[in-house]
C-alpha angles and dihedrals in degrees: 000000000000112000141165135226132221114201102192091187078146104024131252138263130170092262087051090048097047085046091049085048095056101040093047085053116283106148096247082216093061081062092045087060097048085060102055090045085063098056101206099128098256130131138196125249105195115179143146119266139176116234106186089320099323118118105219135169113259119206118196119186107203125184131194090000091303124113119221111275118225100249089252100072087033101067079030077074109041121080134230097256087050092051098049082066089076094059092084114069107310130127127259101190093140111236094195129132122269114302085359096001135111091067123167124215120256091235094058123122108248102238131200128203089283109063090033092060092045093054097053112039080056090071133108103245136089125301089231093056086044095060088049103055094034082056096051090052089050091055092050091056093039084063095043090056095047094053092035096043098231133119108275079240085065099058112096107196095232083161118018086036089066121120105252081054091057091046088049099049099039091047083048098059098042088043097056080040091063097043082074097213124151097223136003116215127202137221117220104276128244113220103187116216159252120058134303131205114263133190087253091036147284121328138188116252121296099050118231101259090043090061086051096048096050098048105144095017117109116245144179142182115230091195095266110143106216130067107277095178123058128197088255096054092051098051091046088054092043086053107040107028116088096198138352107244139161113257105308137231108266152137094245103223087175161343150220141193114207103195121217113214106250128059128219128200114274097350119095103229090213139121120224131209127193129187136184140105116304120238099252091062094049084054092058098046088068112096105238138190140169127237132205119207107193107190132181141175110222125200119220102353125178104230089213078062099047094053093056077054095055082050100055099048099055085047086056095045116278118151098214140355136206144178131188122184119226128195116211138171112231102217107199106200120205128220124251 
């Protein structure tokens, strides 16, 4: 069984996994190719990058001529009166870029389930690929009307239903589609630390609809102050990992970095991804079989008779057969 491994030492977001997927061998042009399917006027920026010495795959969505903005300079922009807008039913799923990324234009349509799902089951990929990122869009919205109290029909996407989110999670799910593995495993996540600027405020790490998102996952915080798992990242890993593991038995085939935007002092901002065949299948590729040794010490044994023996057992199925002849003094001892 072929599987991949995400090791989430600085998090994930969608930027960070479309970066893993490529490095680790995802034809970039296979991604190209998502975007213009979806017909949303975006378009992909791929390019080589250093994280704390680590050389890693960067992937940039821009629309209309402008690059995604970290989730930091992007609320830097925006107003107080803009900001108040998002106080009645929208989402605030963050689709900023990694540690301030997977941002959303302020011009975006807010989008619901609805026109999220049309759009994409109208593109040109693969149904399965269709289910997955219409399912990671559910569990986002899922999240965003738990912690907004509103039906999940209710939540209208104004920054995760941007356009560079809908790049990221569509690319996502036909990307893990082309790795062909049969499973992706993830390490335990770690979700950095201190607050971020929200729509409704500023929040400690992890962000609201990331705690929702990661119930049952096991986190951890490595110091880093900054927030080192998105929304985004954390629906993509609710969605694709089949369980959460230490690093698992395996013949490595290959590897990926996926870069974040930002860099921090002494930590590689970076997600790795690590495929191969798990240890359990190499196992079973070995051809086994059991053996059974039957051994006996016989008394006074006529050797003539002891070779029709060996005879007999060959003819019933005995892979080998052997005698030694031992020679032993019977000591009888009396009573007293």
């Amino acid at each position: 069984m072929r599987i991949a491994y995400l090791e989430c030492f600085s998090g994930i977001s969608g930027d960070m996994f479309l970066g893993a997927l490529v490095d680790a061998g995802v034809p970039p042009r296979l991604l190209e190719e998502v975007v213009t399917a979806l017909g949303v006027g975006a378009k992909l920026e791929i390019s080589r990058v250093m994280r704390s010495g680590i050389s890693a795959t960067k992937v940039d969505v821009w629309v209309g001529g402008e690059e995604d903005l970290p989730r930091e300079e992007y609320w830097a922009k925006q107003d107080a009166p803009t900001r108040t807008e998002h106080q009645h039913g929208y989402a605030d799923t963050h689709q900023y870029r990694h540690h301030g990324q997977d941002d959303h234009r302020h011009e975006h349509p807010r989008r619901g389930l609805t026109d999220i799902r049309r759009i994409i089951s109208a593109a040109s990929i693969s149904d399965s690929a269709k289910r997955t990122a219409i399912s990671i869009f559910e569990a986002l919205g899922a999240a965003e009307a738990k912690i907004h109290n509103i039906s999940i029909d209710d939540v209208h996407f104004h920054e995760v239903g941007a356009v560079d989110a809908m790049v990221d999670i569509v690319c996502a799910a036909v990307g893990a589609e082309a790795l062909g593995v049969d499973e992706i495993v993830c390490s335990p996540l770690n979700v950095g630390g201190g607050t971020v600027k929200c729509a409704h405020g500023t929040f400690p790490v992890p962000a609201p609809a990331t705690v929702e998102l990661l119930k049952d996952a096991p986190v951890y915080s490595s110091g880093v102050q900054g927030e080192l798992v998105t929304p985004t990242g954390a629906a993509i890993v609710k969605t694709l990992a089949r369980r959460f593991a230490a690093f698992p038995e395996m013949k490595i085939e290959r590897s990926g970095y996926g870069a974040g935007s930002r860099e921090f002092p002494g930590h590689p901002n970076a997600l790795r991804l690590v495929i191969g065949e798990a240890a359990s299948t190499l196992a079973a590729k070995t051809a086994t079989e059991t053996i059974v040794v039957l051994e006996a010490n016989v008394d006074d044994l006529n050797p003539q008779v002891f070779g029709y023996v060996m005879d007999r057992l060959l003819e019933e199925g005995a892979l080998d057969v052997f005698g030694m002849p031992v020679q032993m003094k019977r000591i009888v001892r009396g009573r007293c």
